[in-house]
N, C-alpha and C positions, 0 to 999 in steps of 0.2 A: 504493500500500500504506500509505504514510502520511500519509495527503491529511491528516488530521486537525493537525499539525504545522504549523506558520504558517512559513513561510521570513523566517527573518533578516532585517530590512532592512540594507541597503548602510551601513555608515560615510563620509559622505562630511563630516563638517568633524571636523579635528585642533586643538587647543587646546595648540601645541607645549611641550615643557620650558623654562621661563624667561619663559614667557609668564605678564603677567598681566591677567586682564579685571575692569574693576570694571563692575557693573550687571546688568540681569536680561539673564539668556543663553535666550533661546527658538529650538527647533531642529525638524527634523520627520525622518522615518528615523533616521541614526544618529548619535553625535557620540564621540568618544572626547578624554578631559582628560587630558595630562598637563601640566602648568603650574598654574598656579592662578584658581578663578574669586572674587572676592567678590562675592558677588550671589547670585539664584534662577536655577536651572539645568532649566527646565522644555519638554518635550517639546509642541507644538502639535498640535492634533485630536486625532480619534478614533484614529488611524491606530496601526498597530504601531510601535514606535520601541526601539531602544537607545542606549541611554549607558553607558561605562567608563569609571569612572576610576581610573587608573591606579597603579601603587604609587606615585611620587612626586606625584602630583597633590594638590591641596588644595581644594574646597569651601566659601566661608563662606557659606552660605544654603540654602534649601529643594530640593530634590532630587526630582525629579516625569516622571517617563514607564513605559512597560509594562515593557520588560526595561531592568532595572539592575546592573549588576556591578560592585562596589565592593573595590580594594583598596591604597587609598587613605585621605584621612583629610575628612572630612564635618560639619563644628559646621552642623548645623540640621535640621531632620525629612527625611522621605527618606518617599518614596511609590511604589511598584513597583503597577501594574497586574495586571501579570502573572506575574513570575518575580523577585529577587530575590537574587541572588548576592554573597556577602561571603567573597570571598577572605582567606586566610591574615592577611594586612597593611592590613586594612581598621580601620577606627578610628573610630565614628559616634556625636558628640555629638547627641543631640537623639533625639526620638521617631520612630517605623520602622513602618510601615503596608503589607502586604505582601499580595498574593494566594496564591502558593508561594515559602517559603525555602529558601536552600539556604548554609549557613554552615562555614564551615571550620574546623580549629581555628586558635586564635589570633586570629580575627577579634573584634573589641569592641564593644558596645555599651556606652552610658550613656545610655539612655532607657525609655521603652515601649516594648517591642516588642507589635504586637494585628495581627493576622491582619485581610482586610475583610470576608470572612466573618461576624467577630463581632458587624458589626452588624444582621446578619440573625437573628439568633438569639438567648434567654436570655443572660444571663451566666454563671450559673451553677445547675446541680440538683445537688443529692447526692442518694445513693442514698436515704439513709434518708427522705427527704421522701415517695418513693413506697410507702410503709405500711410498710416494714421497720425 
């Protein structure tokens, strides 16, 4: 009935609390952060993938796979594929490039947020350009 619906991939590496990683983090299915990474935190292939990070978790560098749930804190662009979640306590320095969001209150940005849609498409029409 819901074929349409991708199933979740499996979370299989933890980035524990008090943990911290310096360097580029590449993973593939799922990853979930609670600790901190410095570095890029980027999902490998084509494949469906998530990543969480978690309310204490910390971020310093680029942010890159399909499903992302963020509530947590992020200094550097963030890239969602597919779906884009920014829980209550998320905190995101840098620019946010998104397929569907879905933002809570309380969640922050301090960048550009652009849909990736927009690059398929005009910038911008107004009406009155169309003879009115």
């Amino acid at each position: 009935m819901f074929s349409s619906k991708k199933k979740q991939p499996p979370i299989r590496t933890l980035i524990g609390e008090g943990t911290v990683i310096v360097g580029e983090l590449r993973f593939t299915e799922g990853l979930r952060i609670d600790g901190e990474v410095q570095g890029d935190v980027v999902a490998l292939g084509e494949s469906h993938s998530i990543l969480v990070i978690s309310e204490k978790a910390r971020v310093l560098g680029k942010v890159k796979a399909a499903h992302v749930i963020i509530n947590g804190s992020v200094t550097g662009p963030v890239h969602s594929d597919e779906l884009l979640e920014l829980q209550p306590r998320a905190c995101i320095v840098g620019d946010v490039r998104y397929e569907v969001l879905e933002m809570h209150q309380g969640a922050t940005i301090n960048g550009e947020l652009r849909p990736l849609k927009a690059d398929d498409k005009p910038a911008l029409k107004l009406a009155t350009a169309n003879g009115g």
